[in-house]
C-alpha positions as CSV (number, residue, x, y, z in Angstrom):
1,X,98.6,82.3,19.6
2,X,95.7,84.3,20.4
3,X,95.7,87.8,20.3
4,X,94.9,89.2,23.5
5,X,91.2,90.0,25.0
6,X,91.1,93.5,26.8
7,X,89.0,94.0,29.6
8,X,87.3,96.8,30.7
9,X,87.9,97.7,34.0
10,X,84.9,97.5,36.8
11,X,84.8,100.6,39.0
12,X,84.9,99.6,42.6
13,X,82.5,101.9,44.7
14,X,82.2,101.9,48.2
15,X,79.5,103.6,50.7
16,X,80.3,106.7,52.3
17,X,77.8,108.1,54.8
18,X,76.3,111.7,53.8
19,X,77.4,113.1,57.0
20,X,80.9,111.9,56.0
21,X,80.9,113.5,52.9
22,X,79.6,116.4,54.1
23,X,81.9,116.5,56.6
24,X,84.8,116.2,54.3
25,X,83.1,119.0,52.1
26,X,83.1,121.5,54.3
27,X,87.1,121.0,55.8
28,X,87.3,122.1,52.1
29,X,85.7,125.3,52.3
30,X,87.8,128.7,51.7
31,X,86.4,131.7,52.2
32,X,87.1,133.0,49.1
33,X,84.6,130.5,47.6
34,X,81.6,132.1,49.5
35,X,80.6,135.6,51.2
36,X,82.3,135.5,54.6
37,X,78.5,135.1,56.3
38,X,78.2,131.7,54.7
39,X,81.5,130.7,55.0
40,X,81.3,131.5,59.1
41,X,77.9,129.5,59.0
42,X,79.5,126.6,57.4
43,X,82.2,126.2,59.8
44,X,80.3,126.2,62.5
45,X,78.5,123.0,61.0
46,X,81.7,121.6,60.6
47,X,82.6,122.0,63.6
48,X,79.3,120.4,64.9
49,X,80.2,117.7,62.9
50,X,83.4,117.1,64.8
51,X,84.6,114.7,67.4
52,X,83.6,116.6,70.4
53,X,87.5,117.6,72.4
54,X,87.4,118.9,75.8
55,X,90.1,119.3,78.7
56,X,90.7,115.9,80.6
57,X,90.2,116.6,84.4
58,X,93.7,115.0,85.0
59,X,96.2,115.1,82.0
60,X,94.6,118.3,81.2
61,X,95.1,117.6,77.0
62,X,92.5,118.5,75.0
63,X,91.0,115.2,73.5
64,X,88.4,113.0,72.7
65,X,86.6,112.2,76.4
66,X,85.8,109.0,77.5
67,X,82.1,107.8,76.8
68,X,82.8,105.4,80.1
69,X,83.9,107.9,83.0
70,X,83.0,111.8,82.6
71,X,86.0,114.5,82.2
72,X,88.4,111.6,81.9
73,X,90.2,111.1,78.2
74,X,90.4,107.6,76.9
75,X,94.1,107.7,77.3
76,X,93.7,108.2,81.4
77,X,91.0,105.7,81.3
78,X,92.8,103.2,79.5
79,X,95.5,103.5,82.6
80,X,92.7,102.6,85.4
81,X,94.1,99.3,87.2
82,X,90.5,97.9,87.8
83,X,90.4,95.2,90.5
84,X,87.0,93.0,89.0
85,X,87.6,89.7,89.9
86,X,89.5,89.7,93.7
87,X,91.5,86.9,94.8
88,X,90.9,87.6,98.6
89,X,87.4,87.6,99.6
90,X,88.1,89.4,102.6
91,X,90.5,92.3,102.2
92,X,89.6,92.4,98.2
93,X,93.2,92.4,96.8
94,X,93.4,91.1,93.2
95,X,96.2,89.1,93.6
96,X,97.5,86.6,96.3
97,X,96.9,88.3,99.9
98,X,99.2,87.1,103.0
99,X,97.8,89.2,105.4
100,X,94.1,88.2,106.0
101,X,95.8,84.8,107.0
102,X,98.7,85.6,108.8
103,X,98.3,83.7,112.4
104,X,98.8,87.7,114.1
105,X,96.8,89.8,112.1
106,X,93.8,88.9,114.9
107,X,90.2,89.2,114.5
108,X,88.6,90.7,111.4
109,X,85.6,93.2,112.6
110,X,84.5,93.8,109.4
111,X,82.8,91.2,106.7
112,X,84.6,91.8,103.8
113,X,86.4,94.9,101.6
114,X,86.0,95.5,98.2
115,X,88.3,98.0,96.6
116,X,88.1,99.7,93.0
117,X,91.0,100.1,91.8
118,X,94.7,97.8,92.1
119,X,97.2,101.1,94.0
120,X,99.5,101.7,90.9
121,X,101.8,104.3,90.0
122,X,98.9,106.3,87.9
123,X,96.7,105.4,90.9
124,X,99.0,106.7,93.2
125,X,99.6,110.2,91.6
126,X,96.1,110.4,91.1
127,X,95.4,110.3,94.6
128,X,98.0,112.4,95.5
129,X,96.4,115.3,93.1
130,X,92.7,115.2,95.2
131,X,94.4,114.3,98.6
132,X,97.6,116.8,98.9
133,X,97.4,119.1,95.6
134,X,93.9,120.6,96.1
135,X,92.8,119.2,92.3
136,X,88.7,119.0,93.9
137,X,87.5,118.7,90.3
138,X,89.3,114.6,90.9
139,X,86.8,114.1,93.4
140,X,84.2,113.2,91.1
141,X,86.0,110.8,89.2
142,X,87.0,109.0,92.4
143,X,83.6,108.9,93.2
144,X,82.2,107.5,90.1
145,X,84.8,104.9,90.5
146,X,84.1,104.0,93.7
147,X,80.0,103.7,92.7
148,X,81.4,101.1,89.8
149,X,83.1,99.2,92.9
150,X,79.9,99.4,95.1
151,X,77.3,98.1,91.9
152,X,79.9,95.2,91.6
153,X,80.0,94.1,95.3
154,X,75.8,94.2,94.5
155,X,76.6,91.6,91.7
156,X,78.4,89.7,93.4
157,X,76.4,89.1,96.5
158,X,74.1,87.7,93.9
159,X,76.6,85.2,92.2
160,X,77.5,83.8,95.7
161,X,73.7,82.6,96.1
162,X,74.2,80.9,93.0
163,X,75.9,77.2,93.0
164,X,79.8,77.4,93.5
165,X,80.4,76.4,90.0
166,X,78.9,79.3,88.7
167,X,82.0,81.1,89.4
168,X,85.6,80.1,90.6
169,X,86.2,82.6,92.8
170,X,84.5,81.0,95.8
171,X,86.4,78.4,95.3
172,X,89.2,79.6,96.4
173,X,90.8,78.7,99.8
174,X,89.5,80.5,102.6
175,X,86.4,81.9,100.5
176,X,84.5,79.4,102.6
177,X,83.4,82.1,105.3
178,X,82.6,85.0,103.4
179,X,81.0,83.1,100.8
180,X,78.6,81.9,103.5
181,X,77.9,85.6,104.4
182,X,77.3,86.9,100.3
183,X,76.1,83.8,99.3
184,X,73.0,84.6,102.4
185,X,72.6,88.7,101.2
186,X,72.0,87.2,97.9
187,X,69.7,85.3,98.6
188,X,67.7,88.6,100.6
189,X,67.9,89.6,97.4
190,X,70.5,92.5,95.8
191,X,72.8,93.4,98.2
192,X,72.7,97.1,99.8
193,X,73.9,99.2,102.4
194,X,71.8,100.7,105.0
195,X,74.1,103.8,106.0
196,X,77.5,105.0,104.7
197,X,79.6,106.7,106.7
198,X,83.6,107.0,106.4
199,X,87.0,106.7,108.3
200,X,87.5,110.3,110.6
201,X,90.7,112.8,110.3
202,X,92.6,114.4,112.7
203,X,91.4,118.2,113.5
204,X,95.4,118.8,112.9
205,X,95.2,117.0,109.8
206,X,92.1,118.5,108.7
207,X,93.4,121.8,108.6
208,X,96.4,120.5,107.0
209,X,94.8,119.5,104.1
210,X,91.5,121.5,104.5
211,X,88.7,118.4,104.1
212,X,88.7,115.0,105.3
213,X,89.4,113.0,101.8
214,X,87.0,109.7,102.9
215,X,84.5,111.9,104.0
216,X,84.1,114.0,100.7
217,X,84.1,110.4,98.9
218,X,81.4,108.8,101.1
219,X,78.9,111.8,100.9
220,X,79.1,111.7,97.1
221,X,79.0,107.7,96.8
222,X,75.9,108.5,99.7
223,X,74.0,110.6,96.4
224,X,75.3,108.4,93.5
225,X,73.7,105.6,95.1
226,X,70.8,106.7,97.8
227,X,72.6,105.7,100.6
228,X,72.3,108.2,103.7
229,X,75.4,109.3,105.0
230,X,76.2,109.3,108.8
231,X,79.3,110.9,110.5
232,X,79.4,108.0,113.6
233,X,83.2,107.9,114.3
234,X,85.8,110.4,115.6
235,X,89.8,110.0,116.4
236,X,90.8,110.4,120.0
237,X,94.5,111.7,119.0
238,X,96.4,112.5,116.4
239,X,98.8,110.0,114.8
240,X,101.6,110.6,112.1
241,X,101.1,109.4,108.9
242,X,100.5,105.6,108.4
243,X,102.7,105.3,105.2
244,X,106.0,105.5,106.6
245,X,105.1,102.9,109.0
246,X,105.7,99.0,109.9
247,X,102.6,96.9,109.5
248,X,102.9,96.3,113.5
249,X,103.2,100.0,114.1
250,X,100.0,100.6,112.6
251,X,98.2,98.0,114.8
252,X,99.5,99.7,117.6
253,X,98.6,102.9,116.6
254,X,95.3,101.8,116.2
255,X,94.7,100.7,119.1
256,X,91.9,102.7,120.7
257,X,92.4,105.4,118.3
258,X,88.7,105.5,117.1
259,X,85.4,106.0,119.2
260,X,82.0,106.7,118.3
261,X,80.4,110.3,118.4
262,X,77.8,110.7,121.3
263,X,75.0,111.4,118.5
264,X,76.1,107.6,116.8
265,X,73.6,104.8,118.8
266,X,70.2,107.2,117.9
267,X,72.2,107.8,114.1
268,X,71.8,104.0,114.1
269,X,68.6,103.5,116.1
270,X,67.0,105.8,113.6
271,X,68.3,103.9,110.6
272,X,67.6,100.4,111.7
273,X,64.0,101.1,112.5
274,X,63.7,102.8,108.8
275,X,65.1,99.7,107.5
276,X,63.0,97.6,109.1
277,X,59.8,99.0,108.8
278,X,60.9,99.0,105.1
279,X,61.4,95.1,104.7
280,X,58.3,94.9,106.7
281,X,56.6,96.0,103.9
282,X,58.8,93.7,101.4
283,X,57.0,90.6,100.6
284,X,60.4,89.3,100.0
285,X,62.7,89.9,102.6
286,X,61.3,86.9,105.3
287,X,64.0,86.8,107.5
288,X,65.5,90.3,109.6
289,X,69.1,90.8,109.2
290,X,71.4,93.0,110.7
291,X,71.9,96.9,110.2
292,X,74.2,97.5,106.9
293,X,77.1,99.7,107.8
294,X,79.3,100.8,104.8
295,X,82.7,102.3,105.9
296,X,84.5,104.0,103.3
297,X,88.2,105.0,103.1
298,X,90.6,105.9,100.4
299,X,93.2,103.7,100.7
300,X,93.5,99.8,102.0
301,X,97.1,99.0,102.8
302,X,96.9,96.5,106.0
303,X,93.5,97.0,107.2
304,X,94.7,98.1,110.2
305,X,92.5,101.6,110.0
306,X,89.3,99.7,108.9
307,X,89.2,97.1,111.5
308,X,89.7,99.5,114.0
309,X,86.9,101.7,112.8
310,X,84.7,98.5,112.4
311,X,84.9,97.4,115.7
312,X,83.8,101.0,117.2
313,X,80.8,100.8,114.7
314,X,80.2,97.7,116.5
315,X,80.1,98.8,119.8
316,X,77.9,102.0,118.7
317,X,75.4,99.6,117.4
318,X,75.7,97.3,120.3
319,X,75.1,99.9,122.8
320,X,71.9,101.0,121.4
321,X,71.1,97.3,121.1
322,X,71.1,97.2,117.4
323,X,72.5,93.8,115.3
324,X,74.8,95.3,113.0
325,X,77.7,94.3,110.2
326,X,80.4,96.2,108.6
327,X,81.6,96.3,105.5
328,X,84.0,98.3,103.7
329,X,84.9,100.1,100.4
330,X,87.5,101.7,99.6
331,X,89.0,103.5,96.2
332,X,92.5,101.7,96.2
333,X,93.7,98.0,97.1
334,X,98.0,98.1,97.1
């Protein structure tokens, strides 16, 4: 039997960055190691050298902020419901829609609604915070949102104009239509509105809440993406709240609930002749197309409150003889 062979151990080093080490250095630092002046000075390196932890804008913790949506922590972002892929092309829900094809819903006045987020519980609290609480600092984060949800509707005007295997949500039944419509903006090149403008409040529920919610949405959405903002629409009565109501309630209730300001055919005129003496000047737009109108809104339940709003935006751009579409965008999808 052979006596046995020992073998020396190999240490096993690894790579640790200087900055690591010098981080783990200084959380070792007492004060009684240095003069107080150093020690001071050394802290404040390490704490340079930390994770940056602010205040969330919603949960209010102190945390690590999201890199992806500013004053949100990753916790709160990782609760977002985003709607990226919709399964109706016309209202935008993300999962199976019976209203756009129910036999009464009637005419559709607007082209097609794209909606960032899916209306869940977290959703729904959120909302409640900006819309009923006063929490104004939320207003920013629905905005960036709702610019995520506009740059996507530009990308997908451009996948329509691509063959309909280069993507299998058109086709989908009933796609046919809109797809016809995104498939000929992409093809104008990437998709954008000409004017924003937003769903009007009540002057009773104004001074309820104090601001008008869709409004304070679409100016900021209007900077994010250098889109100019038009007020075009006012209520001619007040109505209760929609959420306690039948989907055939709302209908009726919006039935001639919305009309055009006096000031809304020359806000048009103005913006289509800006808009076409700027694709004048494009080598690449060949064709003319309609005036963009981008209606925004919080919420999208039934699409009652669009539609109606849609087909006054319609008849303001008709009277000043202006071709014009609608489109909307709104934060939530239930």
């Amino acid at each position: 039997m052979k006596p046995a062979v020992l073998r020396r151990a190999v240490p096993v080093t690894f790579y640790v960055p200087w900055s690591v080490q010098l981080f783990i250095i200084l959380k070792e630092v007492k004060p009684s190691m240095h003069s107080h002046s150093l020690h001071t000075l050394l802290q404040q390196v390490y704490k340079l050298l930390s994770p940056a932890r602010f205040s969330c804008s919603l949960c209010q913790h102190t945390s690590t902020l999201s890199s992806r949506m500013p004053g949100l922590c990753r916790a709160c972002y990782a609760k977002i419901p985003w709607i990226t892929q919709p399964r109706c092309l016309a209202c935008g829900r993300a999962i199976g829609c019976p209203d756009c094809s129910r036999p009464e819903a009637g005419p559709r006045h607007f082209v097609w609604n794209r909606s960032a987020v899916r209306y869940s519980a977290e959703m729904k609290e959120w909302l409640a915070l900006y819309k009923y609480r006063g929490h104004e600092k939320i207003a920013s984060l629905l905005i960036h949102m709702l610019k995520h949800a506009y740059v996507q509707a530009q990308r997908e005007s451009l996948l329509a104009s691509m063959p309909r295997s280069a993507d299998p949500i058109w086709a989908q039944p009933g796609a046919k239509d809109v797809r016809q419509r995104r498939s000929a903006e992409g093809a104008q090149g990437l998709w954008e509105a000409d004017v924003l403008t937003s769903v009007p409040v009540s002057d009773e529920r104004r001074r309820e809440r104090g601001f008008n919610q869709a409004e304070v949405l679409a100016r900021g959405l209007s900077s994010a993406v250098s889109v100019p903002y038009c007020e075009l629409l006012h209520r001619t009565r007040h109505t209760d709240k929609q959420s306690f109501k039948s989907r055939m309630d709302r209908v009726r209730d919006m039935e001639n609930l919305f009309a055009m300001l006096p000031s809304a055919p020359d806000a048009l005129l103005l913006r289509s002749e800006a808009v076409h003496e700027r694709n004048s000047a494009d080598s690449r737009s060949k064709t003319l197309r309609p005036l963009r109108i981008l209606l925004l809104d919080d919420i999208y339940t039934t699409g009652s409150t669009v539609n109606a709003c849609a087909l006054a935006l319609k008849t303001a751009a008709a009277s000043a003889d202006i071709p014009a579409e609608v489109c909307c965008l709104t934060w939530a999808r239930s």
